[in-house]
C-alpha positions as CSV (number, residue, x, y, z in Angstrom):
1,X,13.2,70.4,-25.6
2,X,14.0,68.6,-28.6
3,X,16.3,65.5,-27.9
4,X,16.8,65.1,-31.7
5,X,19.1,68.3,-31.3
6,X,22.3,68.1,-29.5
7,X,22.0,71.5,-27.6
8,X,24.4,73.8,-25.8
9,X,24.8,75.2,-22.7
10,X,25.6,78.3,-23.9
11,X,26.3,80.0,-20.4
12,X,25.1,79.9,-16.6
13,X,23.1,82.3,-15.3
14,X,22.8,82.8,-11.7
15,X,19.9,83.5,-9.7
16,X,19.5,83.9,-6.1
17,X,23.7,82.9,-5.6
18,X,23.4,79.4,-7.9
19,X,24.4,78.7,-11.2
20,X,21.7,77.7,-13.6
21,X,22.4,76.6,-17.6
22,X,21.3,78.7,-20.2
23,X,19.6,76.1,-23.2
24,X,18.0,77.8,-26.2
25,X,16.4,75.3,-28.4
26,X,13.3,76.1,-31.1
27,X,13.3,80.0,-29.5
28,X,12.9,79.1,-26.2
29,X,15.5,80.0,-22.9
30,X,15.9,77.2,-20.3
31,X,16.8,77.5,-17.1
32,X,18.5,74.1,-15.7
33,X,19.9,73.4,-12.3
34,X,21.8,70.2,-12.8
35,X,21.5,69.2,-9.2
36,X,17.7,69.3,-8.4
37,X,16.4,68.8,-11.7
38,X,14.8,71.9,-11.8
39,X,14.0,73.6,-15.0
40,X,12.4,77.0,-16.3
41,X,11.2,78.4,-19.5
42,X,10.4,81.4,-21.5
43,X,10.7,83.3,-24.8
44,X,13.0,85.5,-22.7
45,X,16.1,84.6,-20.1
46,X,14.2,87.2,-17.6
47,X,10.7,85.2,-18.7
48,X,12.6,81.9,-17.7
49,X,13.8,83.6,-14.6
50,X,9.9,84.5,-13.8
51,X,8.9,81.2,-14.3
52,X,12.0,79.8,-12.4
53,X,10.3,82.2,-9.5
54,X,7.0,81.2,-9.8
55,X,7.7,77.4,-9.9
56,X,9.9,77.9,-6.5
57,X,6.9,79.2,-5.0
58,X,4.7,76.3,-6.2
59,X,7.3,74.3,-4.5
60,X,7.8,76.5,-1.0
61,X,4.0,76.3,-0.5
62,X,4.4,72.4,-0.2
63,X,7.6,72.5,1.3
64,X,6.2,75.0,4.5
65,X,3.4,72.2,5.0
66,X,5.6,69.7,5.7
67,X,7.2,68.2,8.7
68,X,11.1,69.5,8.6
69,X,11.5,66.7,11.0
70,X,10.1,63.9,8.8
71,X,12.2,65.3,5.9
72,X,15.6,63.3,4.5
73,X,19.0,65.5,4.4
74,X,18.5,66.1,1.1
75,X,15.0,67.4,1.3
76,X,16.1,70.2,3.9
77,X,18.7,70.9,1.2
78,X,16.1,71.6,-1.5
79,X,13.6,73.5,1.1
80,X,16.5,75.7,1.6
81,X,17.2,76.4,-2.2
82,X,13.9,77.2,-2.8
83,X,13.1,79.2,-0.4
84,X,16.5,81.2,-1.5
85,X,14.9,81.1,-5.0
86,X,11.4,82.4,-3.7
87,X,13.4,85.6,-1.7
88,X,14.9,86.9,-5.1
89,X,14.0,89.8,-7.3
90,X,14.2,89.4,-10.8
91,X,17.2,90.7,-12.6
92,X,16.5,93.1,-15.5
């Protein structure tokens, strides 16, 4: 994204029950969940979704190898989101 622009949330969009930002800057979509610092992006919101999706699984494949007992709070958090995120269907 181009810091040089002031951008706008222009609404949220919620996927699997959380609120995501919508960001268009230089015809892109972004996805951004303020809280975890998770982004996604595509020409499309449903291409951002996608690639929301695809990054959670990225993530769930790492977060299933690890010890749940080794993990902070805040870790158990996240595994939960995204494994919320990799259990829903793309919107249309």
């Amino acid at each position: 994204m181009n810091d040089s622009n002031v951008l706008e949330r222009e609404q949220i969009k919620h996927v699997a029950g959380e609120p995501f930002y919508v960001v268009r800057d230089e015809g892109m979509v972004f996805l951004v969940h303020e809280r975890w610092s998770l982004m996604a992006m595509g020409s499309t919101i449903q291409e951002a979704e996608e690639d929301l999706i695809r990054t959670a699984q990225l993530l769930s494949q790492f977060y299933s190898s690890s010890d749940p007992g080794a993990m902070t709070p805040d870790a158990l958090t996240l595994r939960a989101f995204i494994s919320k995120l990799t259990r829903q269907k793309i919107s249309l």
